[in-house]
C-alpha positions as a Markdown table, in Angstrom:
| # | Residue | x | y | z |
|---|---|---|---|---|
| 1 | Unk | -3.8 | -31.4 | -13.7 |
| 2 | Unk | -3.9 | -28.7 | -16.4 |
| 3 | Unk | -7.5 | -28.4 | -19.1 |
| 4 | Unk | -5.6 | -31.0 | -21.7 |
| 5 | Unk | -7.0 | -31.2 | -25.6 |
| 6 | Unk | -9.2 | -34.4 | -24.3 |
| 7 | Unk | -11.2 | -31.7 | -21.6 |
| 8 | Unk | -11.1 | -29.0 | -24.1 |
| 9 | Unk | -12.9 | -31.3 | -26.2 |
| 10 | Unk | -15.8 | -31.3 | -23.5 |
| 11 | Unk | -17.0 | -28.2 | -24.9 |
| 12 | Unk | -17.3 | -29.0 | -28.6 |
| 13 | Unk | -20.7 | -29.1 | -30.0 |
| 14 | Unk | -21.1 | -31.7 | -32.0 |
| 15 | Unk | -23.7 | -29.9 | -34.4 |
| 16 | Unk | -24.5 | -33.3 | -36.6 |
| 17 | Unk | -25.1 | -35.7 | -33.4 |
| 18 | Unk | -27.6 | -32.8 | -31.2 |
| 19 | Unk | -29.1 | -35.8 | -29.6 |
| 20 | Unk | -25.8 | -37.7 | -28.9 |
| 21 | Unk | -24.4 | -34.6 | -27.4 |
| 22 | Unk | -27.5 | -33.9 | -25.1 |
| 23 | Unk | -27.0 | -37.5 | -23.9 |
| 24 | Unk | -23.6 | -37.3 | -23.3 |
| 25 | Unk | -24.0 | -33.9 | -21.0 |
| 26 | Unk | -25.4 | -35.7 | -17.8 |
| 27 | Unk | -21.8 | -37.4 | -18.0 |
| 28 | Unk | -19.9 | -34.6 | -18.2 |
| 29 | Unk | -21.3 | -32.3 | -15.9 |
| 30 | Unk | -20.6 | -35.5 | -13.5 |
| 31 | Unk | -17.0 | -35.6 | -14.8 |
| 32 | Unk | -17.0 | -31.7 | -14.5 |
| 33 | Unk | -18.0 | -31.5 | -11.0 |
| 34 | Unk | -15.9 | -34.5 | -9.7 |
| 35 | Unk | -13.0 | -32.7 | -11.3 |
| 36 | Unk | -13.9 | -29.5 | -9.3 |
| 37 | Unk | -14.6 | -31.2 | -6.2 |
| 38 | Unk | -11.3 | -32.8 | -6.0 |
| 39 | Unk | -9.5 | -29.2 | -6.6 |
| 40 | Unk | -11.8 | -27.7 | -4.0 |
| 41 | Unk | -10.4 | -30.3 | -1.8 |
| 42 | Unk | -6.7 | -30.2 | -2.7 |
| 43 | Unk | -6.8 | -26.4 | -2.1 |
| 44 | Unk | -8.1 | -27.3 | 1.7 |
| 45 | Unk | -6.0 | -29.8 | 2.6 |
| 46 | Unk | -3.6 | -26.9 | 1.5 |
| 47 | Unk | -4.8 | -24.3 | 3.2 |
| 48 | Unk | -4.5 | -27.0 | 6.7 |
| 49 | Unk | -1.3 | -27.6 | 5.9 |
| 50 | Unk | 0.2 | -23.9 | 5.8 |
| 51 | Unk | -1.9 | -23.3 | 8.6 |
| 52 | Unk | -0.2 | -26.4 | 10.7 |
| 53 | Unk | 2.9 | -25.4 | 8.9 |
| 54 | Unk | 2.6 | -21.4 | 10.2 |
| 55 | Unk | 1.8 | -22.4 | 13.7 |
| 56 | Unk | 4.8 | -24.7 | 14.2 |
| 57 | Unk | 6.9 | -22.2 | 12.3 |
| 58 | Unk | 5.4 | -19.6 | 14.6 |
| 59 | Unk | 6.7 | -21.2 | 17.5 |
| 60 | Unk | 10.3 | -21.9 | 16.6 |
| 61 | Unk | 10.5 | -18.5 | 15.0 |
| 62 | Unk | 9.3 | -17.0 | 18.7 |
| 63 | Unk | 11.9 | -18.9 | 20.5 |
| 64 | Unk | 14.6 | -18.0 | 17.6 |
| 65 | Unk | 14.0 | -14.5 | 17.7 |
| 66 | Unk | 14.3 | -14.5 | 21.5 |
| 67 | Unk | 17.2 | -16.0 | 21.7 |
| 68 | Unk | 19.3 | -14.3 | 19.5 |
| 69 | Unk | 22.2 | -12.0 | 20.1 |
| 70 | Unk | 21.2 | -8.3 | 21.3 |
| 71 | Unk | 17.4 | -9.4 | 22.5 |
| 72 | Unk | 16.3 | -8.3 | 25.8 |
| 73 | Unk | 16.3 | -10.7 | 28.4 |
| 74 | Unk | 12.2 | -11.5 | 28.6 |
| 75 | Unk | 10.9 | -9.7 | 25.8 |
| 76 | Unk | 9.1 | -11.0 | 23.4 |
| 77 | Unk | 10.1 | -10.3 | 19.3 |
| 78 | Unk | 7.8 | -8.3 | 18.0 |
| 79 | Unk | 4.7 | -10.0 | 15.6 |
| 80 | Unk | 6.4 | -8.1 | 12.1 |
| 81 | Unk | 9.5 | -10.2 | 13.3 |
| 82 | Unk | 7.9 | -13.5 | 13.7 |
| 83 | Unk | 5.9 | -13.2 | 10.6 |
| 84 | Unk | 9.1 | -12.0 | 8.4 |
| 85 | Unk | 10.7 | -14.8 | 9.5 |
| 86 | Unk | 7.6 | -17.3 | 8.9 |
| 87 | Unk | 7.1 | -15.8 | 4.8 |
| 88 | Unk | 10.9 | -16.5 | 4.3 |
| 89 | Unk | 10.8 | -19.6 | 5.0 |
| 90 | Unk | 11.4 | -21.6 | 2.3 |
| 91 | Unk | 9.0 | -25.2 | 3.1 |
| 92 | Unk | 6.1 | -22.1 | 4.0 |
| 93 | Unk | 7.0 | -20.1 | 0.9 |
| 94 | Unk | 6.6 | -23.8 | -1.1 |
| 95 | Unk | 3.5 | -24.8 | 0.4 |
| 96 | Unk | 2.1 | -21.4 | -0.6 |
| 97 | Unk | 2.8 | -21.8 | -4.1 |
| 98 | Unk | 1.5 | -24.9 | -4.2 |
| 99 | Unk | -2.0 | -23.7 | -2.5 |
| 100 | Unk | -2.1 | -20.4 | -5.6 |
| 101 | Unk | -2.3 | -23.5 | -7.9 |
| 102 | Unk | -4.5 | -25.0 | -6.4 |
| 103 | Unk | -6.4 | -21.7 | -6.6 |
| 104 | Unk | -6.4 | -21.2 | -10.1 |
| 105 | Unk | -7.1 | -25.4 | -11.0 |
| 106 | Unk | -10.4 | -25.1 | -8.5 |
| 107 | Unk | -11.2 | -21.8 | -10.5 |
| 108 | Unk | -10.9 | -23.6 | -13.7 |
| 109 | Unk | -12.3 | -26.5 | -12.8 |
| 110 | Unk | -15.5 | -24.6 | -11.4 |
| 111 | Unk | -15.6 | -22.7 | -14.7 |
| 112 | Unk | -15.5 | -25.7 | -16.7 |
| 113 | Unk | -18.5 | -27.1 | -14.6 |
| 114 | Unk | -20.5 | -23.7 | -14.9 |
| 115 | Unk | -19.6 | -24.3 | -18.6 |
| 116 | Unk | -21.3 | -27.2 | -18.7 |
| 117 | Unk | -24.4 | -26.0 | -17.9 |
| 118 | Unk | -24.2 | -23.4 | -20.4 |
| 119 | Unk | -23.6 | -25.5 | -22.9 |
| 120 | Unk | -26.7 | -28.0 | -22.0 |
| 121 | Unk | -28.5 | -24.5 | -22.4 |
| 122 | Unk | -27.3 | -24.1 | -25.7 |
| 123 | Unk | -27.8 | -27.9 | -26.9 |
| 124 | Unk | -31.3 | -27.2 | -25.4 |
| 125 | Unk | -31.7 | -24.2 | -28.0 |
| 126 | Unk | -30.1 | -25.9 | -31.1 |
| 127 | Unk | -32.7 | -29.0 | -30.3 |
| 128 | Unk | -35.9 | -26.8 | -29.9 |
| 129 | Unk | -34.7 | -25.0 | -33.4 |
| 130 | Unk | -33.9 | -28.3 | -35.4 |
| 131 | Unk | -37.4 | -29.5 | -34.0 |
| 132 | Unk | -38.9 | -26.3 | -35.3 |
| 133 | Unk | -37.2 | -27.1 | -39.0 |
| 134 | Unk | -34.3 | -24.8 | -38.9 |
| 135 | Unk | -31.0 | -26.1 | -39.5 |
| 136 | Unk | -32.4 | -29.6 | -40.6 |
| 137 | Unk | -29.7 | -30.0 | -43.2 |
| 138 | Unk | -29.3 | -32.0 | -46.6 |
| 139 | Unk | -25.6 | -32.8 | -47.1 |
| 140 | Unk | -23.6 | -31.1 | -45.3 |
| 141 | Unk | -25.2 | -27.4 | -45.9 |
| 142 | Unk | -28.4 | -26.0 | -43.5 |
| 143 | Unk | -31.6 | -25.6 | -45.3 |
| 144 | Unk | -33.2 | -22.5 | -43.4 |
| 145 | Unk | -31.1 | -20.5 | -40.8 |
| 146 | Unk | -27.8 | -19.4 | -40.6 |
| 147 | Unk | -26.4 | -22.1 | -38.4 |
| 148 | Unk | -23.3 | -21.3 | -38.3 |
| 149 | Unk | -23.4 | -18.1 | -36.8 |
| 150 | Unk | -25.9 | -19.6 | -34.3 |
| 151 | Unk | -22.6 | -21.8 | -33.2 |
| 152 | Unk | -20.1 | -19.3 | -33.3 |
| 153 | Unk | -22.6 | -17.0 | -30.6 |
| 154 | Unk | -23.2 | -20.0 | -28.5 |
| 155 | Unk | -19.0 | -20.7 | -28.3 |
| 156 | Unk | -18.7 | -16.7 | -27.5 |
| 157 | Unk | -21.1 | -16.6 | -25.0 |
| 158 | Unk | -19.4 | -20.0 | -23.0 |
| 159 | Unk | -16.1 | -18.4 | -23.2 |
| 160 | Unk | -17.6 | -15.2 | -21.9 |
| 161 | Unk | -18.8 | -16.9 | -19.2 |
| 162 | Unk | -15.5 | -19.2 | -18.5 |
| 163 | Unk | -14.1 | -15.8 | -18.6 |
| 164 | Unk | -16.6 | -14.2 | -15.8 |
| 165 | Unk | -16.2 | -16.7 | -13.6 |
| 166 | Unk | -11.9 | -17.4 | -13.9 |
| 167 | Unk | -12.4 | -13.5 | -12.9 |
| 168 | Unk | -14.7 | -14.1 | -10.3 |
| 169 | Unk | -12.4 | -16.3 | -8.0 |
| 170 | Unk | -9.5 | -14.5 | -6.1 |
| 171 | Unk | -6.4 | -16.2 | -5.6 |
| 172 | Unk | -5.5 | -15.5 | -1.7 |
| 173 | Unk | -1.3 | -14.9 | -1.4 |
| 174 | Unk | -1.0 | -14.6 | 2.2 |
């Protein structure tokens, strides 16, 4: 599953409902993490199954390369042989792709979890400062503070840190 609009929403602040969206943030670090547990365990299952996968390829490639024209009677193909002939593969080449998605989904979905924090820091800012008087508004205009720069910060520092972390995780190709 790609981030669709409806999970890109999840880090919207809704500056006219503070107290709504500091509700709501309980449930959607919940629906954050579940999201990142279930990459975190797609990329395993994954990783087992090229691993089964490169074992029983392992063995048929052995007994391939050992039996083909021009090889020595009792010697063994050398380990650069058997492994050539395991990356070509195509079902091993396949699974691999599928385990570099993986990858990158449990990266982004870890990211949007982290994110989710940082934006219950922020809503915890914007709710100490509305409490203090700032940005109470009248209409639809802030009274004292420039609230919208205050925003525009808060949505640069959480895609900084969605940033950091997609940067953070390395995407294993062998």
């Amino acid at each position: 599953m790609k981030m669709s609009e409806t999970h890109e929403n999840d880090f919207i602040v809704n500056e006219r409902d503070l107290d709504g969206e500091w509700l709501r943030q309980s449930v959607l670090y919940n629906k954050w993490a579940g999201l990142a547990a279930t990459a975190l365990k797609k990329q395993a299952q994954l990783h087992l199954k090229r691993k089964i996968l490169k074992a029983e390829l392992y063995k048929s490639a052995k007994i391939k390369l050992s039996n083909m024209p021009g090889s020595k009677e009792g010697k063994e193909p050398t380990g650069a042989a058997i492994e050539a002939e395991i990356r070509t593969n195509p079902e091993y080449k396949n699974v691999s792709e599928q385990l570099i998605d993986a990858e990158e989904q449990t990266a982004l979905m870890e990211a949007g979890k982290w994110s989710m924090v940082e934006k219950s820091k922020a809503l915890d800012r914007l709710c100490v400062d509305r409490d203090k008087g700032f940005f109470m508004a009248t209409g639809s205009k802030p009274v004292q503070g420039n609230y919208e720069e205050r925003i525009q910060k808060a949505k640069e520092e959480a895609d900084k840190g969605l940033r950091d972390q997609i940067n953070k995780k390395k995407i294993s190709r062998g």
